[in-house]
Biopython code that builds the backbone (N, CA, C, O; Angstrom):
import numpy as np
from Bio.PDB.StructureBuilder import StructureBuilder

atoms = [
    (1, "UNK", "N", (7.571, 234.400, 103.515)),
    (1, "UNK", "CA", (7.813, 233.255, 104.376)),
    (1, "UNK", "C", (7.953, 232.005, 103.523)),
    (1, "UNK", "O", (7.293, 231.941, 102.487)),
    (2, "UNK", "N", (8.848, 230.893, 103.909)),
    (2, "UNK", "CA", (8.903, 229.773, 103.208)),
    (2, "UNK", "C", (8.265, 228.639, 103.800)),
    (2, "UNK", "O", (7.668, 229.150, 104.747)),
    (3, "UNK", "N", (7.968, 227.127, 103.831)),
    (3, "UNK", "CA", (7.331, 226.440, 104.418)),
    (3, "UNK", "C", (8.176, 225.785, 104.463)),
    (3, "UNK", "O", (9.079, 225.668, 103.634)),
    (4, "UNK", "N", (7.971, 225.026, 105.839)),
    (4, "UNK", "CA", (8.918, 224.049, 106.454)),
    (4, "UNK", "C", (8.379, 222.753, 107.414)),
    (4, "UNK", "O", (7.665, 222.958, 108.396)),
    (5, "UNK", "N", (8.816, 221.382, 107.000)),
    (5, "UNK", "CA", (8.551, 220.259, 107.655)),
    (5, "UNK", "C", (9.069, 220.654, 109.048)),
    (5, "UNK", "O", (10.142, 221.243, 109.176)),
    (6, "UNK", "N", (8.414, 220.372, 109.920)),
    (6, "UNK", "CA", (9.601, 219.843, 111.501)),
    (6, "UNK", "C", (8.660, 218.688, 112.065)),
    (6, "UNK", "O", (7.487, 218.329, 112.166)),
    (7, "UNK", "N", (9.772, 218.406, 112.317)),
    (7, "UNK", "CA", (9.760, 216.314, 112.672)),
    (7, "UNK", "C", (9.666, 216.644, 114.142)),
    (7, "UNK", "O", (10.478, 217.329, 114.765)),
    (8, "UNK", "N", (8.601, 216.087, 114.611)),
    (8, "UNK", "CA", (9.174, 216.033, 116.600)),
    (8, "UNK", "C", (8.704, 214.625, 117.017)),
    (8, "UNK", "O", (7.509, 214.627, 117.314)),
    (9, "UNK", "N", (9.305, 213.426, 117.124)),
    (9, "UNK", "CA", (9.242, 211.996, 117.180)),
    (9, "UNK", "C", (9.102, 211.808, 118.812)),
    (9, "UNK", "O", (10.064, 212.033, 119.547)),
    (10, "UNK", "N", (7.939, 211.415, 119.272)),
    (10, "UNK", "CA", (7.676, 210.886, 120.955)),
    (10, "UNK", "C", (7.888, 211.999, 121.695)),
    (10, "UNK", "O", (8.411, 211.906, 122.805)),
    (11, "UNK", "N", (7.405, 213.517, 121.031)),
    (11, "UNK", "CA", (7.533, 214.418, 121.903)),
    (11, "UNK", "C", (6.762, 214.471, 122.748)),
    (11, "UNK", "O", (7.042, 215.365, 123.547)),
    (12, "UNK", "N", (5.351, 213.604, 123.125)),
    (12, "UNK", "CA", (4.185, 213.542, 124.271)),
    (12, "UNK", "C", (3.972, 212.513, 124.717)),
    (12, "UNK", "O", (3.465, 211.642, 124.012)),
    (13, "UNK", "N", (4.287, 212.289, 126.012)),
    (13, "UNK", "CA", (3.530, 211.183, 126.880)),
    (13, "UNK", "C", (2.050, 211.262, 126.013)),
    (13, "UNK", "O", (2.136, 210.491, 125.057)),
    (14, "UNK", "N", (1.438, 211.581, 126.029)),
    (14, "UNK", "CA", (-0.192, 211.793, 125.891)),
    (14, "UNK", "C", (-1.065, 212.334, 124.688)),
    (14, "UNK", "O", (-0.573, 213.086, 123.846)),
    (15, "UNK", "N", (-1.631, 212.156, 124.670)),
    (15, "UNK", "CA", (-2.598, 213.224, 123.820)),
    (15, "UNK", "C", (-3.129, 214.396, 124.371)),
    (15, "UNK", "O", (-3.542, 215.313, 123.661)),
    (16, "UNK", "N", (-3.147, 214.430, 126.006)),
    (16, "UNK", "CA", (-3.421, 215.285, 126.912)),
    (16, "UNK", "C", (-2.371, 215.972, 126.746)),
    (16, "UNK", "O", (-2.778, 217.126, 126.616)),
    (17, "UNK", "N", (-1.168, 215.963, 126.664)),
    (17, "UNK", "CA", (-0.009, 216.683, 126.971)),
    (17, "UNK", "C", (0.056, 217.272, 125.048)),
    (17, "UNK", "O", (0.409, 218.396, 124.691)),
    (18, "UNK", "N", (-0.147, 216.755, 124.625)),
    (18, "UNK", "CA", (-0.328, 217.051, 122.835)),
    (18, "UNK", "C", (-0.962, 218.115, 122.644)),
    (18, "UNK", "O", (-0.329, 218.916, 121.957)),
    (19, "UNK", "N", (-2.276, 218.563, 123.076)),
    (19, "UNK", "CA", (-2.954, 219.553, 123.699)),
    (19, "UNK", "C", (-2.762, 220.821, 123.799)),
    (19, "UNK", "O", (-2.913, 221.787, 123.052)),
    (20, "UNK", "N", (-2.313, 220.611, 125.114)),
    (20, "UNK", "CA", (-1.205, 221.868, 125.932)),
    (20, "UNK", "C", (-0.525, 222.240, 125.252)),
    (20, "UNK", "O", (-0.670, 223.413, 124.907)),
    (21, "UNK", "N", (0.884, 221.239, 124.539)),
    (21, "UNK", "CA", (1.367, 221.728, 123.709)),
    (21, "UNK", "C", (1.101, 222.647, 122.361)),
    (21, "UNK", "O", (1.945, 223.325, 121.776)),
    (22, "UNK", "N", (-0.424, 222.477, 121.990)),
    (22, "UNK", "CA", (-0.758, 222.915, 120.612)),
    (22, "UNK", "C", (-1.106, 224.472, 121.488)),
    (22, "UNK", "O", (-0.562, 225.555, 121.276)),
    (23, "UNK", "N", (-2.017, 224.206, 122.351)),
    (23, "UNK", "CA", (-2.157, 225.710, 123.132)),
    (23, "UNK", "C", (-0.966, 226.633, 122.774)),
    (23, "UNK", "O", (-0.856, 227.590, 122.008)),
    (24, "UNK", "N", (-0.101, 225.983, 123.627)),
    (24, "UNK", "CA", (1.513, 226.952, 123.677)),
    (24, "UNK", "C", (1.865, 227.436, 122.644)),
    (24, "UNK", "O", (2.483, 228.500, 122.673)),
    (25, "UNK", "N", (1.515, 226.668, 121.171)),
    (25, "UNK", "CA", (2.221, 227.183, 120.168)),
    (25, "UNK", "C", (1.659, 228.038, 119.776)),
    (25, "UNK", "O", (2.277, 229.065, 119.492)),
    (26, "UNK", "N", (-0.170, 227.937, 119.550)),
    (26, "UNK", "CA", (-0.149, 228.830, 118.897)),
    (26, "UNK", "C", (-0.408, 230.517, 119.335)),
    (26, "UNK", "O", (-0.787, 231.464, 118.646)),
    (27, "UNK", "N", (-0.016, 230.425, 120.824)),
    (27, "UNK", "CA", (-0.173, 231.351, 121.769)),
    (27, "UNK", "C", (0.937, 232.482, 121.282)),
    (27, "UNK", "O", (0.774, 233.631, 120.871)),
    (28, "UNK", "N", (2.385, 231.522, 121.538)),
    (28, "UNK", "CA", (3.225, 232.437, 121.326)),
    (28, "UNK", "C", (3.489, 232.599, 119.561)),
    (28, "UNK", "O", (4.418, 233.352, 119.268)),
    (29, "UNK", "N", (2.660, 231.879, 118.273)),
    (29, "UNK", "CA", (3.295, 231.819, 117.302)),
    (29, "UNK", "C", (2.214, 233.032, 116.975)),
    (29, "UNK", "O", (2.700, 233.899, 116.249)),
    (30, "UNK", "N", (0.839, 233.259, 117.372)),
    (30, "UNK", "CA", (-0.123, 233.882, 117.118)),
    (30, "UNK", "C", (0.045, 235.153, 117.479)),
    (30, "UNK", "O", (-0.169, 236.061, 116.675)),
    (31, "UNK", "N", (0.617, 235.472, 119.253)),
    (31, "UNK", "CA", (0.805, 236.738, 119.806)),
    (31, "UNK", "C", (2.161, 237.432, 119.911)),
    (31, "UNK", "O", (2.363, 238.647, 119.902)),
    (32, "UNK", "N", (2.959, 236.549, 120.003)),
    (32, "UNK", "CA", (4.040, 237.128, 119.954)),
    (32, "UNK", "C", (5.049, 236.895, 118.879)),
    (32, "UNK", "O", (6.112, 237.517, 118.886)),
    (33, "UNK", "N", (4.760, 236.031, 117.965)),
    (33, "UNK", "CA", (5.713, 235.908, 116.807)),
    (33, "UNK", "C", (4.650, 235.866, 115.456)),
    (33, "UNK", "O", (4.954, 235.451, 114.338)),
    (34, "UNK", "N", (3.769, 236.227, 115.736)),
    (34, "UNK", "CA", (3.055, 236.269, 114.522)),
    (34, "UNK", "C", (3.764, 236.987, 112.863)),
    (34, "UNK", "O", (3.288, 236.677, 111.771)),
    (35, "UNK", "N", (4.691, 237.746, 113.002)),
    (35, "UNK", "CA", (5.462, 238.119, 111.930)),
    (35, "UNK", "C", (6.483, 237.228, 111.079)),
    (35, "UNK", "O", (6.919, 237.302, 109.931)),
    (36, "UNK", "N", (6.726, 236.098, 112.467)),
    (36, "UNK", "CA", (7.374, 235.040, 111.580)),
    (36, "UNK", "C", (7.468, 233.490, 111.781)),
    (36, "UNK", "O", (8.394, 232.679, 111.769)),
    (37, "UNK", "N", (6.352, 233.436, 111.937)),
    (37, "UNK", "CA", (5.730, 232.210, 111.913)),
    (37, "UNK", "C", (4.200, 231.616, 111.890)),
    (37, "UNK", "O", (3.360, 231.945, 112.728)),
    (38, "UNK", "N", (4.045, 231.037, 111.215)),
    (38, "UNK", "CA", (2.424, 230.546, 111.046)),
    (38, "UNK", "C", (2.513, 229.450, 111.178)),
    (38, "UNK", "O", (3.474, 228.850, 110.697)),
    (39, "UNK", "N", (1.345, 228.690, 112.015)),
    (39, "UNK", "CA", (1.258, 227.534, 111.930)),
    (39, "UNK", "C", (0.087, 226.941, 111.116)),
    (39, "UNK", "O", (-1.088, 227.257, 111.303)),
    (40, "UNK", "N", (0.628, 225.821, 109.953)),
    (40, "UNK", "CA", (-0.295, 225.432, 108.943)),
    (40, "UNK", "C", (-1.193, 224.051, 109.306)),
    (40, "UNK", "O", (-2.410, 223.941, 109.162)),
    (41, "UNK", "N", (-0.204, 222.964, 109.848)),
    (41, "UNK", "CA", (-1.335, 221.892, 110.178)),
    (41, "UNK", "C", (0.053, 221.077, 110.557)),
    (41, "UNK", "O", (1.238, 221.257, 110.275)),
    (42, "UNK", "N", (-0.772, 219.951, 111.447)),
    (42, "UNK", "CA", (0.007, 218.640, 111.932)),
    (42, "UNK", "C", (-0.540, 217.541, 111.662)),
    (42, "UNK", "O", (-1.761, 217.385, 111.655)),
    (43, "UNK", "N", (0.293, 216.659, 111.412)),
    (43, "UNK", "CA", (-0.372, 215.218, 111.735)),
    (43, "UNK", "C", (0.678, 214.529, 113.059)),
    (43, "UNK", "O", (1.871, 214.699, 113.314)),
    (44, "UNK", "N", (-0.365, 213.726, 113.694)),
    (44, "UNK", "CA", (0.052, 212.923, 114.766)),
    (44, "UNK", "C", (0.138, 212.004, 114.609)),
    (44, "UNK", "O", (-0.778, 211.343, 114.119)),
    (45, "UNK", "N", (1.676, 211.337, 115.065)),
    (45, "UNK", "CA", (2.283, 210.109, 114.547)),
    (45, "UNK", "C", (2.015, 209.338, 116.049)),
    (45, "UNK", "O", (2.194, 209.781, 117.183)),
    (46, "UNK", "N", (1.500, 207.970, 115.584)),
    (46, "UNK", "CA", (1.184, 206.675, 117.226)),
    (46, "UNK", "C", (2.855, 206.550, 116.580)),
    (46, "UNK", "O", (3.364, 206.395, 115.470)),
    (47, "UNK", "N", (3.356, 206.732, 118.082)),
    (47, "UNK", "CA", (5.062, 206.255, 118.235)),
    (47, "UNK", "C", (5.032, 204.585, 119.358)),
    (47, "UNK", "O", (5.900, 203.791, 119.721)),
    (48, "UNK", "N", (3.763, 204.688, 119.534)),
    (48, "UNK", "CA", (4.087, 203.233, 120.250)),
    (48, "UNK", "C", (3.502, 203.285, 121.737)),
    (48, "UNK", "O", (3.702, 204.357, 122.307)),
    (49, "UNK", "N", (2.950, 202.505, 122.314)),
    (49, "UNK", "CA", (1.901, 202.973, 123.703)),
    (49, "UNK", "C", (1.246, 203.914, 123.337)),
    (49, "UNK", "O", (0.861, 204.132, 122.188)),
    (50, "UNK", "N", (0.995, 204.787, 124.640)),
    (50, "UNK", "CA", (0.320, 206.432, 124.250)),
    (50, "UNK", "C", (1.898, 207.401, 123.820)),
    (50, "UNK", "O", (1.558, 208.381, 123.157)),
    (51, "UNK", "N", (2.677, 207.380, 123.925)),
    (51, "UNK", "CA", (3.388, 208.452, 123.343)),
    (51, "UNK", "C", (3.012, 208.651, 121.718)),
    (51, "UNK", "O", (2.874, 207.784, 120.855)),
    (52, "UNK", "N", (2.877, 210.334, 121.601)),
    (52, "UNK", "CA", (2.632, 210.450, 120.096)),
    (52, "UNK", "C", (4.033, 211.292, 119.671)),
    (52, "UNK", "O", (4.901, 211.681, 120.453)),
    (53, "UNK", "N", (4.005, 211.443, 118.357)),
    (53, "UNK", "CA", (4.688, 212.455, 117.780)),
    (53, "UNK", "C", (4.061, 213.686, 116.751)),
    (53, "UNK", "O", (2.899, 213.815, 116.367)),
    (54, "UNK", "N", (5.012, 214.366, 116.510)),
    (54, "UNK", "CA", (4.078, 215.206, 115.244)),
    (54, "UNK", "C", (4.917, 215.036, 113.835)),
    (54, "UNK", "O", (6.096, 214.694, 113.742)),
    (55, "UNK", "N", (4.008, 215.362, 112.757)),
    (55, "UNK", "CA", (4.841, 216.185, 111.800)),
    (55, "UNK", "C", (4.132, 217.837, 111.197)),
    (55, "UNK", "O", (3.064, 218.127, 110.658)),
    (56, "UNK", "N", (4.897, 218.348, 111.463)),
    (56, "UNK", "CA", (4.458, 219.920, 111.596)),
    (56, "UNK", "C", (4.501, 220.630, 110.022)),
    (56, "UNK", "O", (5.488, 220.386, 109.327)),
    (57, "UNK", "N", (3.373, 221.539, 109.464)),
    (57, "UNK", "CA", (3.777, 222.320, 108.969)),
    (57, "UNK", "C", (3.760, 223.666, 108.957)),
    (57, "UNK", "O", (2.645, 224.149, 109.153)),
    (58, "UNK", "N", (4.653, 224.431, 108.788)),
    (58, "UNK", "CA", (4.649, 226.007, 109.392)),
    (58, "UNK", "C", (4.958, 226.432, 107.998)),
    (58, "UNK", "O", (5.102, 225.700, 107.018)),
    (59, "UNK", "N", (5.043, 227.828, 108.067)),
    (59, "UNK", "CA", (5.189, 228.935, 107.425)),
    (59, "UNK", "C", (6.054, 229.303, 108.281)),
    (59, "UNK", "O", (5.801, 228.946, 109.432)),
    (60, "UNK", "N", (7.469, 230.192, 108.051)),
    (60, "UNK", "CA", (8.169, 230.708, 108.690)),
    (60, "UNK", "C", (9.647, 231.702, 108.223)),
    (60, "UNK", "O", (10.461, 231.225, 107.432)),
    (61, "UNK", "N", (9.805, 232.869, 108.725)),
    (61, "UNK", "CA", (11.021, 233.664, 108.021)),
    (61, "UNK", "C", (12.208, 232.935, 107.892)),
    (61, "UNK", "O", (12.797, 233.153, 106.834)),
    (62, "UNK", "N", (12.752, 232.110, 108.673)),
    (62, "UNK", "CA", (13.533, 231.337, 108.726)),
    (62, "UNK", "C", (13.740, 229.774, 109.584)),
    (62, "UNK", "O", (12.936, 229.333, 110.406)),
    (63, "UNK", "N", (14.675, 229.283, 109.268)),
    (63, "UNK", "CA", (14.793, 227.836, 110.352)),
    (63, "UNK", "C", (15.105, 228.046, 111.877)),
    (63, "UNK", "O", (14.864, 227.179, 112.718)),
    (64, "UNK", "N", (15.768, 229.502, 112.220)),
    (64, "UNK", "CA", (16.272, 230.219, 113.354)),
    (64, "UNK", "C", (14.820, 229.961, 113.985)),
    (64, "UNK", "O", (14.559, 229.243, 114.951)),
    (65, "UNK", "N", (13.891, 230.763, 113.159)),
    (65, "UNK", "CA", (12.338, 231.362, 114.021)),
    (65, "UNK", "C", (11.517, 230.496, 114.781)),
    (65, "UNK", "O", (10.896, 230.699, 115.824)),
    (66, "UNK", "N", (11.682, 229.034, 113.739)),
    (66, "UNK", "CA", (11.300, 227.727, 114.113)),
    (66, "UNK", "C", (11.577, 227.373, 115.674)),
    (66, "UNK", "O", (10.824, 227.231, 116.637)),
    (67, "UNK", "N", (13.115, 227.285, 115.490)),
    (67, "UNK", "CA", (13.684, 227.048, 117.004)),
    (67, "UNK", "C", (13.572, 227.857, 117.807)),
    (67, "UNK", "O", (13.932, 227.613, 118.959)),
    (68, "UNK", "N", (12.897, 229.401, 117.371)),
    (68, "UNK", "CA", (13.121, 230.511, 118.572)),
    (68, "UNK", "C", (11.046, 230.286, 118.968)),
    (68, "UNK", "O", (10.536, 230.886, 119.914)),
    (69, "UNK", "N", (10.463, 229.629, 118.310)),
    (69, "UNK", "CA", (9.511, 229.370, 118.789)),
    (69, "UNK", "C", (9.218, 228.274, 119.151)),
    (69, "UNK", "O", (8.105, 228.333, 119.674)),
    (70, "UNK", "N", (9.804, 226.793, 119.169)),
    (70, "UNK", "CA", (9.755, 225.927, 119.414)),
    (70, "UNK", "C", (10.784, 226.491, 121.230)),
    (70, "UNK", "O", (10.209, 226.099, 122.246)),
    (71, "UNK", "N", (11.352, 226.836, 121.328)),
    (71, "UNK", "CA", (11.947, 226.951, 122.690)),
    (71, "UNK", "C", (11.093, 228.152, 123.622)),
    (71, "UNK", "O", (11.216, 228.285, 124.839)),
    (72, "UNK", "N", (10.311, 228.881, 122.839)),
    (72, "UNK", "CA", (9.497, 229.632, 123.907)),
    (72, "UNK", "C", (7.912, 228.849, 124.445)),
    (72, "UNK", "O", (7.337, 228.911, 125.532)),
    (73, "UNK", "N", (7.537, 228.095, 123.106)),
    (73, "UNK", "CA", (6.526, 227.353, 123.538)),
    (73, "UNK", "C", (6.819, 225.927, 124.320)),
    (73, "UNK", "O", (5.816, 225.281, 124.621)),
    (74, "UNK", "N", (8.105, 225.383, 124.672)),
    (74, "UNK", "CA", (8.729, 224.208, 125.158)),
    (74, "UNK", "C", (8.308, 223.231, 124.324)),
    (74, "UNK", "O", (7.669, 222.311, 124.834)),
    (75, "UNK", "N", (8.525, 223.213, 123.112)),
    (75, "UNK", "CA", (8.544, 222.360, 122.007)),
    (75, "UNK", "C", (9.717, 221.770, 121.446)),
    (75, "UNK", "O", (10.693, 222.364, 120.986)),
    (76, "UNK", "N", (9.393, 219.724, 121.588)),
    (76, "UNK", "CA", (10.805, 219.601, 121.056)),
    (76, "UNK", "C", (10.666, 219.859, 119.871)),
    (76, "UNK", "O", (9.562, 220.121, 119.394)),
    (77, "UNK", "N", (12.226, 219.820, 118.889)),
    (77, "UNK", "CA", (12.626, 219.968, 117.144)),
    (77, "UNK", "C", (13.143, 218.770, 116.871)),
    (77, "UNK", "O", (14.341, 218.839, 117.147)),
    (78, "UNK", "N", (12.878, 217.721, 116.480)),
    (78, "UNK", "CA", (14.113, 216.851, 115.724)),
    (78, "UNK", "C", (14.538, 217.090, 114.807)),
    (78, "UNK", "O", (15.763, 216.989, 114.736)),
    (79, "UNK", "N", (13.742, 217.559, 113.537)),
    (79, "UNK", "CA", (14.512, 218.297, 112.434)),
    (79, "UNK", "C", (13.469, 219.106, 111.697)),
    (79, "UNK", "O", (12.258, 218.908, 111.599)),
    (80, "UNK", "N", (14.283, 220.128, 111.169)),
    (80, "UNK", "CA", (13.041, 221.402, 109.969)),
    (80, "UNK", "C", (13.875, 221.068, 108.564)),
    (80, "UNK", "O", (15.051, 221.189, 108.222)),
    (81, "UNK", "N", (12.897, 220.681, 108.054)),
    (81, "UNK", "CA", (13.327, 220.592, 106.189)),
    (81, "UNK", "C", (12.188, 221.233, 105.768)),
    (81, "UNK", "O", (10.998, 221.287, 106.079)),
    (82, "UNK", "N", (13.492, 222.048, 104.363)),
    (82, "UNK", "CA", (12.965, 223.366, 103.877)),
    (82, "UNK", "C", (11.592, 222.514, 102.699)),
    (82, "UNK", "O", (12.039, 221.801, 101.801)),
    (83, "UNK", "N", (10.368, 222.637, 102.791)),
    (83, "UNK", "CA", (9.613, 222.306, 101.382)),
    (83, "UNK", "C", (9.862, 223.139, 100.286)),
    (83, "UNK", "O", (9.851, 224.368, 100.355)),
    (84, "UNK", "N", (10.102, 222.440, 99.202)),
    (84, "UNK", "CA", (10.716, 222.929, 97.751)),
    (84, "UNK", "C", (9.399, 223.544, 96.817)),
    (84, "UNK", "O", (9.166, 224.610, 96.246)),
    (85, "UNK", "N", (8.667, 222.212, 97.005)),
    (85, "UNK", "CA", (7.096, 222.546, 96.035)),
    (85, "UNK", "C", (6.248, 221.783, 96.666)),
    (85, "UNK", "O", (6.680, 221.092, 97.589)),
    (86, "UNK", "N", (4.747, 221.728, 96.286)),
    (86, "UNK", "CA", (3.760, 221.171, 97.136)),
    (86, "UNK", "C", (2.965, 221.055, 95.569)),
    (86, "UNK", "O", (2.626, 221.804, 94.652)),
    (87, "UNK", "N", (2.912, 219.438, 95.971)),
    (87, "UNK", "CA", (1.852, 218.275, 94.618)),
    (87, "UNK", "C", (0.716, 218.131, 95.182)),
    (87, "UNK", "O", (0.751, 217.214, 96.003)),
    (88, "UNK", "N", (-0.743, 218.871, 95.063)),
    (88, "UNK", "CA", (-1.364, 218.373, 95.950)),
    (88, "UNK", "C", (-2.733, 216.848, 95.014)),
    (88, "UNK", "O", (-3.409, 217.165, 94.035)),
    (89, "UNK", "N", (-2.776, 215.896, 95.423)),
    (89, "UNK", "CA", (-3.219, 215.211, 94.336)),
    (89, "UNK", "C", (-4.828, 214.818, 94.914)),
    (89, "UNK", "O", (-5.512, 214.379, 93.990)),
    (90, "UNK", "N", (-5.524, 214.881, 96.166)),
    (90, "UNK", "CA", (-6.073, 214.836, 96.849)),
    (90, "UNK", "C", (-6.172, 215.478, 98.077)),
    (90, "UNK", "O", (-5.198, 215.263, 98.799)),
    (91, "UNK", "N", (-7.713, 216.767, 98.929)),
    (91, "UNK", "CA", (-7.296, 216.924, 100.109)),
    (91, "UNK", "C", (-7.417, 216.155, 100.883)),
    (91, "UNK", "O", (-8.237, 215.258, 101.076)),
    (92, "UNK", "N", (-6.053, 216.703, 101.661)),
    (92, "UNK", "CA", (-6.538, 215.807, 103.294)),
    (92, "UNK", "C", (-7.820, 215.579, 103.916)),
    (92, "UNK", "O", (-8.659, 216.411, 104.261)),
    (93, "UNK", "N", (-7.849, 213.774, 104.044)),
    (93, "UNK", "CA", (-9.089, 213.459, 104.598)),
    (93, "UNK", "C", (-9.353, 214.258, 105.933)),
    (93, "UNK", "O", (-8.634, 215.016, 106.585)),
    (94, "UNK", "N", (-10.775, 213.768, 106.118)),
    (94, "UNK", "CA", (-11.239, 214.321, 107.528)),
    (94, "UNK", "C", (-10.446, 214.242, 108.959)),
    (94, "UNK", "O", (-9.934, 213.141, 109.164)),
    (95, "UNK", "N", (-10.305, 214.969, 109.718)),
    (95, "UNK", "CA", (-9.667, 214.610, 110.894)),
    (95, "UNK", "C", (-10.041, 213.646, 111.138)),
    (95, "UNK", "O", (-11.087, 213.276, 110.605)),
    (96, "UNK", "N", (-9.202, 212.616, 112.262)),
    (96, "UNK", "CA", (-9.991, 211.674, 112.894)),
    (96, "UNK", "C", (-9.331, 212.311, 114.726)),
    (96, "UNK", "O", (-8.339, 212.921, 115.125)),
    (97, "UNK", "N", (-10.345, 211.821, 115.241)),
    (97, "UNK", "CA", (-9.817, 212.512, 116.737)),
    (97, "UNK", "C", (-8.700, 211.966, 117.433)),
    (97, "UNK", "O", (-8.389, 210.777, 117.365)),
    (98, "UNK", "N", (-8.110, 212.802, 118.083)),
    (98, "UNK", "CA", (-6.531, 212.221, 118.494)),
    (98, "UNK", "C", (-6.614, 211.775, 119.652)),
    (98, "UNK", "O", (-5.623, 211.293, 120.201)),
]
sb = StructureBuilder()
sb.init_structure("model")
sb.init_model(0)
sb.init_chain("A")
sb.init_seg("    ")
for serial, (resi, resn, name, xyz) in enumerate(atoms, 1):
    if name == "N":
        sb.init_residue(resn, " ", resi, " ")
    sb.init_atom(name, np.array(xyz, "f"), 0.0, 1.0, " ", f" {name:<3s}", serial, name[0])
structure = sb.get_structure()
C-alpha cells in the first residue's frame, strides 16, 4: 500500500456531523475494504463558523480505492496526493478535542 494526503475542505456543518462521518469510515474501511485501505490519522481544519474540514492520512492500494471508499462511506474528496517520503522531526502533539 502507498500513503496518500486527501484534502476534504468544509466537508461538516459540525463536529457532530465530523463524528458520524469518522464512524462511516472506519466501518466500511475496517469491514469491508480492509484489504485496501487503512486509515492513519486526520487533522481538523476550523474552515470558518462551525464548519470543519479534514486533512486525511490513509494507506491505500490505489487513488481509485480512496474514492471507492470515500463514496461508500458518503465522504467528500477534494483531492488525494500521492506522499513521496515522510521527515518526521517531532511527534505529533497531543490531541486537543474537536
Amino acid at each position: 500500500m502507498d500513503t496518500y494526503v486527501i484534502l476534504r475542505r468544509s466537508g461538516w456543518q459540525s463536529p457532530a456531523e465530523l463524528q458520524e462521518a469518522a464512524a462511516r469510515s472506519s466501518q466500511v474501511g475496517d469491514e469491508e475494504m480492509s484489504d485496501d485501505i487503512r486509515w492513519i490519522r486526520s487533522y481538523v481544519l476550523e474552515e470558518g463558523g462551525e464548519t470543519v474540514g479534514t486533512v486525511c492520512i490513509y494507506q491505500a492500494s490505489s487513488p481509485e480505492k480512496i474514492h471507492e471508499h470515500a463514496e461508500r462511506a458518503d465522504l467528500p474528496v477534494d483531492e488525494i496526493i500521492a506522499v513521496a517520503d515522510t521527515v518526521i522531526v517531532r511527534p505529533d502533539p497531543e490531541a486537543a478535542a474537536a
